[in-house]
C-alpha positions in Angstrom: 0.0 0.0 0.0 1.8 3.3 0.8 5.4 3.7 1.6 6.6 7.1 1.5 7.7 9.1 4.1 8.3 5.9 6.0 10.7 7.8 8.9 7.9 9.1 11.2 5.9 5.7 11.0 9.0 3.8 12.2 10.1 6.8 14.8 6.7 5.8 16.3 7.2 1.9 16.4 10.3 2.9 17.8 8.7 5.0 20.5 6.6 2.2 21.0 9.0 -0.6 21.6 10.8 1.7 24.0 7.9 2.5 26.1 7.1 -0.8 26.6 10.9 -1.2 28.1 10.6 1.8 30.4 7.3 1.5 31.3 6.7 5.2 30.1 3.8 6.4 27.8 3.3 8.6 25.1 -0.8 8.6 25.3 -2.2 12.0 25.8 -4.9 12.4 27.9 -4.4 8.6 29.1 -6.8 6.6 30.6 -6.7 6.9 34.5 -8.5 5.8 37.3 -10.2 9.5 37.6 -12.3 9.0 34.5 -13.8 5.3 35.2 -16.9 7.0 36.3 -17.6 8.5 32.6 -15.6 5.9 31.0 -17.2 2.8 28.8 -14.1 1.2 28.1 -14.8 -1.8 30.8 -18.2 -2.0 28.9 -17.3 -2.1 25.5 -14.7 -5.1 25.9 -15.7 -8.6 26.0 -14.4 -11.1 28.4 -11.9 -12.8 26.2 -10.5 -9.5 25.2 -10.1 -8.9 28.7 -8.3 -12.1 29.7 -6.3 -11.5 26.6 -4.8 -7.8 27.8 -4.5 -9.7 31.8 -2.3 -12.4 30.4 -0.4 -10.0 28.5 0.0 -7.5 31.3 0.9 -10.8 33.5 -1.8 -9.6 35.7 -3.3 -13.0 37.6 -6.4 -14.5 36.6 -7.8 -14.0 40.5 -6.5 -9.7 40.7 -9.0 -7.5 41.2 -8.4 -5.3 37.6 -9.8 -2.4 35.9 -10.0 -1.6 32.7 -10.9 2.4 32.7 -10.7 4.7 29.3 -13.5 6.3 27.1 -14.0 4.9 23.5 -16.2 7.2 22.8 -14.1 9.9 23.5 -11.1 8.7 21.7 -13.6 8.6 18.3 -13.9 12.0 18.8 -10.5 13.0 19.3 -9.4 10.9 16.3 -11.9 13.3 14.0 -10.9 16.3 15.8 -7.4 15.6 15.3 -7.4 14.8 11.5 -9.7 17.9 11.1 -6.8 19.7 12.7 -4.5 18.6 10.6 -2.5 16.6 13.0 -1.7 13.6 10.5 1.7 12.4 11.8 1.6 13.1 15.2 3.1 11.1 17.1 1.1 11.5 20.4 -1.3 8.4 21.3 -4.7 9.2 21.6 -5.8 6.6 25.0 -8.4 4.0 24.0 -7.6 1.9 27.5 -6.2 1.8 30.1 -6.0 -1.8 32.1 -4.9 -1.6 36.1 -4.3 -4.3 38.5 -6.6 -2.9 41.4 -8.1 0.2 40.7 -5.3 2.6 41.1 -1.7 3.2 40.5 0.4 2.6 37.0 -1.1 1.0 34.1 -0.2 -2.4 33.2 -1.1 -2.5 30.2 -2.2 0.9 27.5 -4.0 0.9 24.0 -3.7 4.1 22.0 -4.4 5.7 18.3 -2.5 7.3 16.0 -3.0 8.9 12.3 0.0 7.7 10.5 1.3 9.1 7.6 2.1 6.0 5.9 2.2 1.9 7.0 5.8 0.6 8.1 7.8 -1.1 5.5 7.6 -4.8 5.3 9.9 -6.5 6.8 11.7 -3.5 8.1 11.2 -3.9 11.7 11.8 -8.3 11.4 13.7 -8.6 14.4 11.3 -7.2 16.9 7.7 -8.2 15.2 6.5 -10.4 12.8 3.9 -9.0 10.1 0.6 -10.2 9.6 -2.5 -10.0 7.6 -4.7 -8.2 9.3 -6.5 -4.9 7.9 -3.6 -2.9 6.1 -1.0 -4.8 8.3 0.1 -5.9 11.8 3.1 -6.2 14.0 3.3 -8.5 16.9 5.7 -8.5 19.5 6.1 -9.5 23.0 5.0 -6.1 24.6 3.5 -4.7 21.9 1.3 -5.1 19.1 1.0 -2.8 16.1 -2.5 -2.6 13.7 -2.7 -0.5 10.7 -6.2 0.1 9.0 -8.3 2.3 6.7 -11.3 4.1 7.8 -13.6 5.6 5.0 -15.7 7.9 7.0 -18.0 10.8 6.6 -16.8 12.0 9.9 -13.8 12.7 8.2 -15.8 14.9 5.4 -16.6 14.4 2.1 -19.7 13.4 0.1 -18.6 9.7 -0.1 -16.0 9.7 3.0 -12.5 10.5 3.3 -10.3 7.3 4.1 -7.8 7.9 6.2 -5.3 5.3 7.6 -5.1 4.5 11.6 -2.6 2.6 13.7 -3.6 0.8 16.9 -1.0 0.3 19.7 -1.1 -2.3 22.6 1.7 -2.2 24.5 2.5 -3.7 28.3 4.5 -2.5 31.0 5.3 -6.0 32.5 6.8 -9.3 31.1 4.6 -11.6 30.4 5.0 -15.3 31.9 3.3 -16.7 28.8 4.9 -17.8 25.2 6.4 -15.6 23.0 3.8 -17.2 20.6 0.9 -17.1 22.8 1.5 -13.2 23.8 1.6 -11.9 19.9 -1.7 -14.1 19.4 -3.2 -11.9 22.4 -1.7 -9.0 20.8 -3.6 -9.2 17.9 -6.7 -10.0 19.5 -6.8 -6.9 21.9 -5.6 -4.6 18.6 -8.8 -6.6 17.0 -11.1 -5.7 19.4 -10.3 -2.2 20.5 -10.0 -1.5 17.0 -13.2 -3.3 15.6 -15.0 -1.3 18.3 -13.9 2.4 17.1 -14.2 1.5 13.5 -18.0 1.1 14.6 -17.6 4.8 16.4 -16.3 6.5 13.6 -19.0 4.9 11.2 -15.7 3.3 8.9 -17.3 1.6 5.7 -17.5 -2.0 6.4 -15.9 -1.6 9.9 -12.6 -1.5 7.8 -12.6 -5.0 6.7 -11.9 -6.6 10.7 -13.9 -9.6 11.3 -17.2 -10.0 13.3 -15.0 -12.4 15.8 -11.2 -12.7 16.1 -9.1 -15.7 14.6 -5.5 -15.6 14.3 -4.4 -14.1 11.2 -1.8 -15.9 8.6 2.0 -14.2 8.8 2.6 -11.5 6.1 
């Protein structure tokens, strides 16, 4: 698909893959246990989802967790950012934000992005593998990349304007489970979180993701 300007996209996986080290977080406005009240981001995920982002996070099965952020919200700040002409940014806008207990650091964050342009296969081979999911997917350990086209009136335009959108999963723990097992669960959380604000922003066709999650073949 497209390949130009390729440097910001892979500054931002970069940024990514570094965050997950740190622990740090480039989300603005990130989802925090002050906004569970008016957040529907513990709603609007399903329970396999939500095992999928504990296991990840390495969170036990029997912790008390939270999964706080505003979907809704983060629609609307994707329009309002491509309206503003903020294609390339390279700040997150939160989804959710996971928590074991209710407070405290996040174990696990999923933000949005309006890239300029997808990565270049097989640039980035010895931290991900690629995958065939919407315009493409990286899977790591700690984090999980999703690229996809939304054709949207929300965007403008008599027909819609498509305009591209990466999803980013990415953990602050090491998980206990398989390298295998944790880019499956990747994927399904970027699946999910990403199926559900295709349906927000009204994207034509909810941008070719599937009713129900099934791994996808390598790229």
């Amino acid at each position: 698909m497209k390949c130009v300007k390729i440097a910001p996209v892979l500054i931002a996986v970069a940024l990514a893959t570094a965050g997950c080290q740190s622990g740090g977080s480039k989300a603005a406005d990130a989802a925090s246990p002050s906004g569970a009240a008016s957040g529907s981001c513990d709603k609007s995920l399903g329970t396999p989802v939500k095992a999928a982002m504990k296991r990840v996070a390495d969170i036990p099965v029997s912790a008390k967790t939270s999964f706080i952020g505003d979907p809704q919200r983060a629609a609307e700040q994707v329009v309002a950012r491509y309206e503003a002409g903020g294609v390339g940014d390279l700040t997150g806008i939160a989804f959710c934000g996971v928590y074991k207990g209710s407070s405290g650091l996040d174990s696990l964050t999923v933000s949005y992005y309006l890239p300029q342009s997808t990565p270049e296969k097989g640039k980035d081979a010895e931290t991900f593998k690629e995958y065939r999911m919407g315009e493409t997917a990286l899977a790591g350990v700690k984090v999980g990349v999703l690229y996809f086209e939304c054709t949207s009136g929300k965007f403008g335009g008599t027909s819609g304007t498509s305009v591209l959108i990466r999803g980013e999963v990415r953990s602050r723990n090491e998980t206990s489970e398989s390298a295998a097992a944790a880019r499956e669960d990747n994927l399904h959380i970027l699946h999910d979180t990403s199926r559900t604000l295709a349906s927000l922003l009204n994207c034509k066709g909810n941008s070719g993701l599937s009713d129900t999650f099934s791994m996808p073949s390598e790229a």
